[in-house]
DODRENSE-659832 format. One record per residue (C-alpha): residue number from 0; x, y negated, z negated. Coordinates in steps of 0.1 Angstrom, whole numbers. Each point is the difference from the previous one (the first is absolute). Layout:
! residues N
R   nr      X      Y      Z
R  NUM      X      Y      Z
...
This chain:
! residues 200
R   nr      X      Y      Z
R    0   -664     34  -1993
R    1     15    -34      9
R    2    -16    -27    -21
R    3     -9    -36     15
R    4      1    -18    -33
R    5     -2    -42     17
R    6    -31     10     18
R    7    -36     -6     -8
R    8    -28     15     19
R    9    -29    -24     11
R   10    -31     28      8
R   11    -38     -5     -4
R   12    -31      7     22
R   13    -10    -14     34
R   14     -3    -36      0
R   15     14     -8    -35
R   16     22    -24      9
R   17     34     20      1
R   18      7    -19     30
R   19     -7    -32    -12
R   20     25      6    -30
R   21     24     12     21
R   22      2    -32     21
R   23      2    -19    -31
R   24     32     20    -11
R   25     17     -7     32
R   26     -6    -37     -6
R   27     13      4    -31
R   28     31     17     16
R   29     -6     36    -12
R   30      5     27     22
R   31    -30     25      9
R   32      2     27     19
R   33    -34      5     18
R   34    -13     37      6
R   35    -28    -10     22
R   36     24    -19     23
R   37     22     32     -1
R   38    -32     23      5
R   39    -12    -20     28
R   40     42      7     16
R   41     -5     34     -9
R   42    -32      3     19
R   43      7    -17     30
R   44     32     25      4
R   45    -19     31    -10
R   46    -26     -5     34
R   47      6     39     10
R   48     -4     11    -32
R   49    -32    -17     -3
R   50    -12     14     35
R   51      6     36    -11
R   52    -15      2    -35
R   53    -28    -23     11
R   54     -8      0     39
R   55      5    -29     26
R   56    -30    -23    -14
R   57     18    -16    -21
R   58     28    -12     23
R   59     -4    -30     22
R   60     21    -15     27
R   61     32     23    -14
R   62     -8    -14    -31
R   63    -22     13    -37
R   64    -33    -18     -2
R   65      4     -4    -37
R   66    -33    -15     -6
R   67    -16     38     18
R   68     25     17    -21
R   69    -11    -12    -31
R   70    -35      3      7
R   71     -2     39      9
R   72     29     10    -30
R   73    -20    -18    -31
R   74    -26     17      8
R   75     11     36     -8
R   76     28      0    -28
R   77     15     32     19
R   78      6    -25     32
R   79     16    -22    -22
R   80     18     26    -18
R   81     21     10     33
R   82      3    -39     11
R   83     17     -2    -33
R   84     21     31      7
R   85     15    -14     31
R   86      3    -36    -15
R   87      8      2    -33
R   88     43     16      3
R   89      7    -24     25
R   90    -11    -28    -23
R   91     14     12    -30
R   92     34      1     16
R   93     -1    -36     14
R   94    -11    -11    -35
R   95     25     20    -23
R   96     28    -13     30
R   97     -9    -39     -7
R   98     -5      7    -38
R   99     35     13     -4
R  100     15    -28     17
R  101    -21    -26    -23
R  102     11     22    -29
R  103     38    -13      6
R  104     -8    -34     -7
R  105    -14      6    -34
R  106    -28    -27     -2
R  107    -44      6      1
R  108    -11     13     35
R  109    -32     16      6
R  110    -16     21     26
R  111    -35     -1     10
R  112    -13     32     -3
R  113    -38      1      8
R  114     -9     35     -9
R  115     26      2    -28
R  116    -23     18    -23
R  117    -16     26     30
R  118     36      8      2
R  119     20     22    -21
R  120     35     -8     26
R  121     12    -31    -19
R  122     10     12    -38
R  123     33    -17      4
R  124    -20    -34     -5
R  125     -6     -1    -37
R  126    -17    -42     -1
R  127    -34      4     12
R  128    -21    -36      8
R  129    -36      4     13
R  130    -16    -30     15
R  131    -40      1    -10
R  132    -26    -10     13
R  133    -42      3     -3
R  134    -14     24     22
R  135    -28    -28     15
R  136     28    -19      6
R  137     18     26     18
R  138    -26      4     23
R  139     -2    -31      9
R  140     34     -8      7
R  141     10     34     22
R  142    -32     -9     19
R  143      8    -29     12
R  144     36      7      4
R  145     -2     35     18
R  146    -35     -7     18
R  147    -11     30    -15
R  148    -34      4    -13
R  149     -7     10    -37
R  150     -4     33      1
R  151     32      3     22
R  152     14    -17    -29
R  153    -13     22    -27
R  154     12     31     18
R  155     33    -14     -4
R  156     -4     -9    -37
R  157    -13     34     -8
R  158     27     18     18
R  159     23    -18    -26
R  160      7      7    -37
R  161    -26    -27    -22
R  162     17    -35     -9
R  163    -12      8    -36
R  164     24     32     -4
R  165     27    -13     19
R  166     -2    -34    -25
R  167      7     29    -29
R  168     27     14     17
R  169     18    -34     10
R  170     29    -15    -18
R  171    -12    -33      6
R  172    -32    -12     11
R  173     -7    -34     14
R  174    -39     -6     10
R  175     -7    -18     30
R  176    -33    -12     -5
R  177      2    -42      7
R  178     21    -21     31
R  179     32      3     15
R  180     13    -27    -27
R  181    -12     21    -24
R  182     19     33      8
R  183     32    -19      3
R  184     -2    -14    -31
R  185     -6     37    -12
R  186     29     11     21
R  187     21    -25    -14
R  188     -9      9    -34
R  189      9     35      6
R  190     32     -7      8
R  191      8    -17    -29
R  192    -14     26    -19
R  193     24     30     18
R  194     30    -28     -3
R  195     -2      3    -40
R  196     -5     35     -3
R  197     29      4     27
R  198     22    -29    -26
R  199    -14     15    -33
């Protein structure tokens, strides 16, 4: 088992802020390899795939309607299940090919991993950083960012692994629960912390 020692995983739950966090690391000149950017490449190239398992209702101008997609699979963990199945290789592979090449360089990289925890495919990543967040708070932000109404949003949540055993499981934890100003500061302060354990 190859063993991807510089990297950190950011995961956490819908609307966390992993995103957020991530964008602060590339300000700060880290590298972060993004598996939703990669999932959404993998999608778009897996269009017949998609149309077998799942009928043409879902595909739009030649193109996935991600927004159906998502819709009909969180509701029935068994769609979901064979979304994943088609998905989930292809991403792996794209993310394990970028990991090794960050590996060479020796220095802190990390890779946003959403569903890090729902996942049993990413051993190799021993550093494990959840982003938290409040439940209400959640809510609120994925509904207003994904148009979605709360109890599309809470279908979502429940379909994922609770914030509060993830936050057991986590190497590090960093709780993003005030402003953006806030969480940098807390980023910033992580990184200090993973520099002296990295020096000491």
């Amino acid at each position: 088992m190859r063993d991807f020692k510089f990297g950190i995983v950011i995961t956490g739950g819908i609307g966390s802020g992993k995103s957020s966090v991530s964008d602060i690391l590339l300000d700060l000149q880290y590298k972060v390899i993004d598996a939703d950017t990669i999932s959404h490449k993998m999608l778009d190239q897996s269009t017949d795939e998609i149309y077998e398992e799942f009928g043409k209702d879902f595909i739009e101008d030649g193109k996935i309607s991600r927004k159906k997609l998502g819709e009909f699979v969180f509701q029935d963990r068994d769609r979901l299940k064979k979304l994943e199945k088609i998905l989930h290789p292809k991403i792996r592979s794209e993310i394990y090919s970028q990991a090794t090449i960050l590996e060479s360089f020796k220095k802190t990289y990390f890779v946003d991993i959403p569903l890090f925890f729902e996942s049993s495919e990413y051993k190799e990543f021993k550093k494990i950083l959840l982003i938290y967040a409040k439940k209400n708070e959640i809510i609120k932000r994925v509904m207003a960012r994904n148009s979605l109404t709360k109890n599309e949003v809470l279908v979502r949540i429940n379909s994922q692994i609770k914030l509060e055993e993830k936050k057991k499981k986590a190497t590090f934890v960093i709780e993003n629960t005030g402003t953006k100003c806030d969480l940098k500061d807390k980023v910033i302060k992580f990184l200090t912390k993973i520099k002296d354990i990295d020096e000491s």
